[in-house]
N, C-alpha and C positions, 0 to 999 in steps of 0.2 A: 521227673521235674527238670532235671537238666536238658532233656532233648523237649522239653517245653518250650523251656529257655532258649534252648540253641534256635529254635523254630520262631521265635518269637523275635528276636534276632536279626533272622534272614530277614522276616517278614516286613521288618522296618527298615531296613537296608533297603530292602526291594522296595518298598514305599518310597522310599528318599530318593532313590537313582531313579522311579519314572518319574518323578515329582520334578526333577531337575532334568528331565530331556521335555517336559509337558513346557510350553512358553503359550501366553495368553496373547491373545491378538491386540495390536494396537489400535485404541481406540483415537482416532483422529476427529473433534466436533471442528462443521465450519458453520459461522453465522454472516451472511451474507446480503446485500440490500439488491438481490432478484427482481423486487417489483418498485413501485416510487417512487419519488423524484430522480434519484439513485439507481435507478433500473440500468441506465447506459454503462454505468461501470460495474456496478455487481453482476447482471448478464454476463461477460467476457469471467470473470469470475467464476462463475459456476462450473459455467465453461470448460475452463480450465484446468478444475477438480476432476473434471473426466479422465481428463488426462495423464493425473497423477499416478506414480508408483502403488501397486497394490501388495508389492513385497518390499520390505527393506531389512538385510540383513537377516535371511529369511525368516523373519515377523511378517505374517498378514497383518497388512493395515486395511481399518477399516474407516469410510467416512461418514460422517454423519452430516448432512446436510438441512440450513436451517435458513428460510428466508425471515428477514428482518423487517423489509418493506420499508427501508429506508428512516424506520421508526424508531426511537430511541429506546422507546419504553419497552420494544418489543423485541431489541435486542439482548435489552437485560433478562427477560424471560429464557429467551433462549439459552446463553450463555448458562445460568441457572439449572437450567433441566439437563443440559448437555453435562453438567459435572458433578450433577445428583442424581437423575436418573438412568442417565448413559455412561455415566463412571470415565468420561473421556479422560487421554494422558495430556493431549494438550488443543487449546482450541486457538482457529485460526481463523479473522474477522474482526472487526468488520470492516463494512468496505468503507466508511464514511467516519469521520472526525469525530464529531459527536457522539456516534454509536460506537465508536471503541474507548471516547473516557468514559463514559456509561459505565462501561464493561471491565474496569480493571479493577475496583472492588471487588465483585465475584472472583476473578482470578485471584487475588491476593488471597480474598476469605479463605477460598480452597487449595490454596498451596498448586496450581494448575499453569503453567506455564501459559500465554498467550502470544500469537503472533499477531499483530495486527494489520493492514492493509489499505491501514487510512494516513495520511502524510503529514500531520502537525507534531512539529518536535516535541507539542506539550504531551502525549501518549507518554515518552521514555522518561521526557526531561522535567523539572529535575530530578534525578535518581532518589529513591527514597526505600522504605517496605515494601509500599505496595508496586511501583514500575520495579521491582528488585524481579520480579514472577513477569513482564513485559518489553515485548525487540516488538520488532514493526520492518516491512520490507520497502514500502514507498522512501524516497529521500525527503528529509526534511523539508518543509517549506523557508527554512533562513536558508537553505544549502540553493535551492533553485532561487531565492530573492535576489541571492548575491551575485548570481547568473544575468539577472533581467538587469540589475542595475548595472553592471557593468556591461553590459550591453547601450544602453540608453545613456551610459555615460561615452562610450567608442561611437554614439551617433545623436552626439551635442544636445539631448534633450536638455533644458533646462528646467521646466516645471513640467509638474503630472500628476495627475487628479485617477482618485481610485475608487472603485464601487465594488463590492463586494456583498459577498451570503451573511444574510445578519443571521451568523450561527457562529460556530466555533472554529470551523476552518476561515470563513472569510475573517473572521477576529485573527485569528494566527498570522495570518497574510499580512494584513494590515500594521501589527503590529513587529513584527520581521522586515514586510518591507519599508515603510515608514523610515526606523533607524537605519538601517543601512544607506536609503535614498540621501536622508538627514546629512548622514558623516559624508558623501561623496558631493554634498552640496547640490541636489537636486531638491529643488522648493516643489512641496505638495501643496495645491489649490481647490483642494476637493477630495472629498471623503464621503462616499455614501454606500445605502445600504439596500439590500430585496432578499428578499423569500425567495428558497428553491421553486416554488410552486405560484408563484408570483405571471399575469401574464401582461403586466405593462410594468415600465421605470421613466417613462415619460418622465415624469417631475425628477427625479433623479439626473436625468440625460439632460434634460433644459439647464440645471444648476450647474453642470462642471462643463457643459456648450459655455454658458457664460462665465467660467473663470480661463477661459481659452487656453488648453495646456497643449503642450508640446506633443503630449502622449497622454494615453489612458491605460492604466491596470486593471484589468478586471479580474476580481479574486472571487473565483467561480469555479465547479466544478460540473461534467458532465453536460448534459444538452440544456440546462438552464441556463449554463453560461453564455449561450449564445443572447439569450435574450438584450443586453446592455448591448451587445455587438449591434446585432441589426437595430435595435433603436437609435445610435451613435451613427451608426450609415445612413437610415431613414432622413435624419437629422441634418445631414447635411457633414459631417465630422471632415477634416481631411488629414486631420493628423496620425499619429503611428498608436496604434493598438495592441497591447500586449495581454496576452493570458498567460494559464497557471498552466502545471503538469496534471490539471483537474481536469482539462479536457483534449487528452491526449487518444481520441480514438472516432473510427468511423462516424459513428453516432454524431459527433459532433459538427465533425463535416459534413454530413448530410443536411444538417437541420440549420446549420448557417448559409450556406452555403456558398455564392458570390460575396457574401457580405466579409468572411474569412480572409478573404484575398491581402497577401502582403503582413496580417498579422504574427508575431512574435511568438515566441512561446518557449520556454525550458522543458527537456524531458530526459525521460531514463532514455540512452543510448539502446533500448530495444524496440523503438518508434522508428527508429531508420540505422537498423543494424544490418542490411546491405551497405550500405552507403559508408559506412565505417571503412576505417583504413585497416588492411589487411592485420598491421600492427598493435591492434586497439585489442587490450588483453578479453573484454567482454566479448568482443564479435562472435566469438566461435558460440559459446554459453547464450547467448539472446540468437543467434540464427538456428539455434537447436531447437529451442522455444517457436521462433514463427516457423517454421518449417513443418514441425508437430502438429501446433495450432492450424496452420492454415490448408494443411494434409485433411484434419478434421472437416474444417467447417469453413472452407473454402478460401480463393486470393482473395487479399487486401481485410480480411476479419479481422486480423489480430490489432491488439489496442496494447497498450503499458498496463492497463489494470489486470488482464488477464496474467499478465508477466507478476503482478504482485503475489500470485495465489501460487504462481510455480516458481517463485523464487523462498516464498514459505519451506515448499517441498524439499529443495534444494539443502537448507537449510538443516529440516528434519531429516532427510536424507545422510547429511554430513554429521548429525546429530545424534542418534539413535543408536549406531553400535557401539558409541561410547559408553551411553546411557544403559545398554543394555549388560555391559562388564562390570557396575555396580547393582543391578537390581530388576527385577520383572516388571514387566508391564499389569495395570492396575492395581497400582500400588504409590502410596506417598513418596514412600524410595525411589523410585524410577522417577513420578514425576518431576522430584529434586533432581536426581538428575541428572535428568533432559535438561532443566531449567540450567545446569550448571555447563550441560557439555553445549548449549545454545551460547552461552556467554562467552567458552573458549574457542569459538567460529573463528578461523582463521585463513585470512590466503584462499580465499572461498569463491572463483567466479558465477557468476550468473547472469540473467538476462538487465538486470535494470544497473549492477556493480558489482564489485570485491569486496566480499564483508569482513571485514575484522573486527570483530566485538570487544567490548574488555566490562569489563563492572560497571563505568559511570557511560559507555555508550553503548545499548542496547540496539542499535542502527548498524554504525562502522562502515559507511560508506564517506569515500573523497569526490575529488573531483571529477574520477572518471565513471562516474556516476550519473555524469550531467552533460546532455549538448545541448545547444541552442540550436532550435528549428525555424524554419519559415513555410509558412501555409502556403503553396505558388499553384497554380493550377488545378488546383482541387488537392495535393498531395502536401505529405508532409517531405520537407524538402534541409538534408545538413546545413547549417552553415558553418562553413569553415572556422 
């Protein structure tokens, strides 16, 4: 009975030490807007995912890739499946505004960390339960408003009229830049709205034509954006045009095209991270990124959006072996945390910023975050 015992023994020892050299694969779910109005930014996206670390901390990571179609409804399914029936540790997605507040109930419900990759501060803010399980790698839209408006305040606009996506990002926009334009005493004259999938703003364009502003905001993302553009040119426009960090990529140059010329724009310092001053702590971090990217899939491809899905990584990367000194992969344990070693991100370069995370900002990007660009001969061009 006792060399039963003794054998019985081993045999759970020996259980327990291969049970503890056996680590389960990390499962990584991304939901992304591939096809849709949102096609131009989630494309670079995908993208991107290729590119991604397939080992960290030697965990194979594995991806699950999920298009969304630009749809809301259709990203809450996924998000869903990806954390019931694929057991993901944490998901990253989506690309668009709308389809990431969709998405942070399922996160919560599942105790699942999420990264997001769409830019209205309302994803984090205000900090509650549920943004408690959500960060996001794009920079705020109040963080780039304050960009534009101090801009347009260093080149005297006085008034400026704004059209935007009647959805939740152009709502963001509006409501960030608005105030901040407000406090620096720049008078808005115009306020209007369009559909992603919208193919005229005629009546839109005629109404803020006739409150004559100094400047136009268009709060737009992606190759829709253009559309307020070339009907403002069509138009006859001659004043200064500004857009978002929503249309910081080829795609959108292509399909504007002359009409572009001269327009404004805020972006993540990895849209012209050659052009950066040697000194500029992101340079090295975003020329790591286009260099990769555009090694891939050839000169001049890479966009800011792609930079959102590798700065995800980046992230998880910096993420993971912490997470992994409290607990295994597929499991509630680990996905806490991850959720917990994402919040103490610190001192963390990348392609679009230096993340410092803390409890109430699930972002932790500053100013060097942000440069202001100008569209000049078809490129994207620093301004000083």
């Amino acid at each position: 009975m006792k060399i039963q015992g003794s054998m019985a023994r081993l045999l759970a020892l020996l259980a327990a030490s291969f049970a503890a050299t056996v680590h389960a694969d990390i499962n990584v779910g991304v939901t992304l807007s591939a096809t849709g109005p949102a096609a131009s930014l989630g494309i670079p996206e995908k993208n991107s995912v290729a590119l991604l670390p397939t080992t960290i901390a030697g965990q194979k990571i594995n991806y699950i890739v999920l298009d969304d179609a630009s749809d809301t409804t259709t990203a809450v399914k996924n998000i869903r499946k990806l954390v019931t029936e694929n057991k993901v540790d944490v998901v990253v997605g989506s690309t668009i505004t709308p389809n990431s507040l969709a998405m942070i109930d399922v996160a919560a419900e599942a105790e699942t960390p999420m990264i997001a990759m769409a830019a209205a501060a309302r994803i984090i803010e205000p900090m509650d339960a549920k943004r408690h399980w959500v960060f996001k790698t794009p920079q705020n839209d109040a963080q780039m408003a304050t960009a534009i408006v101090q801009h347009m305040s260093n080149q005297n606009v006085k008034t400026v009229a704004f059209i935007g996506f009647a959805d939740a990002y152009g709502e963001g926009w509006w409501n960030e830049f608005s105030k901040i334009a407000e406090a620096r005493k720049i008078q808005i004259v115009g306020n209007e709205r369009f559909n992603r999938a919208d193919t005229s703003v005629t009546g839109q364009v005629l109404k803020i034509l006739a409150a004559k502003p100094d400047a136009v905001l268009i709060g737009g993302a992606g190759t829709p954006a253009a559309l307020p553009q070339k009907s403002l040119k069509e138009k006859g426009y001659k004043g200064v045009i500004y857009q978002t960090h929503g249309v910081a990529n080829a795609d959108f140059l292509r399909i504007c095209g002359k009409d572009c010329e001269g327009t404004f724009l805020p972006a993540g310092p990895v849209l012209v991270a050659a052009q950066l001053p040697d000194g500029n702590p992101v340079k090295k971090a975003a020329l790591e990124y286009v260099n990769k990217y555009e090694a891939a899939y050839g000169k001049g491809s890479v966009s800011t959006f792609g930079a959102h899905a590798w700065d995800a990584a980046r992230l998880l990367t910096n993420a993971i072996p912490e997470a992994l000194k409290k607990a295994q992969p597929g499991t509630r344990e680990f996905r806490k945390a991850l959720r917990d070693a994402l919040e103490g991100t610190k001192n963390l370069s990348a392609a679009h910023g230096v993340f410092n995370m803390t409890a109430s900002d699930h972002l932790g990007f500053d100013q060097r975050a942000r440069v202001m660009v100008k569209i000049e001969g078809g490129n994207w061009k620093l301004v000083p």
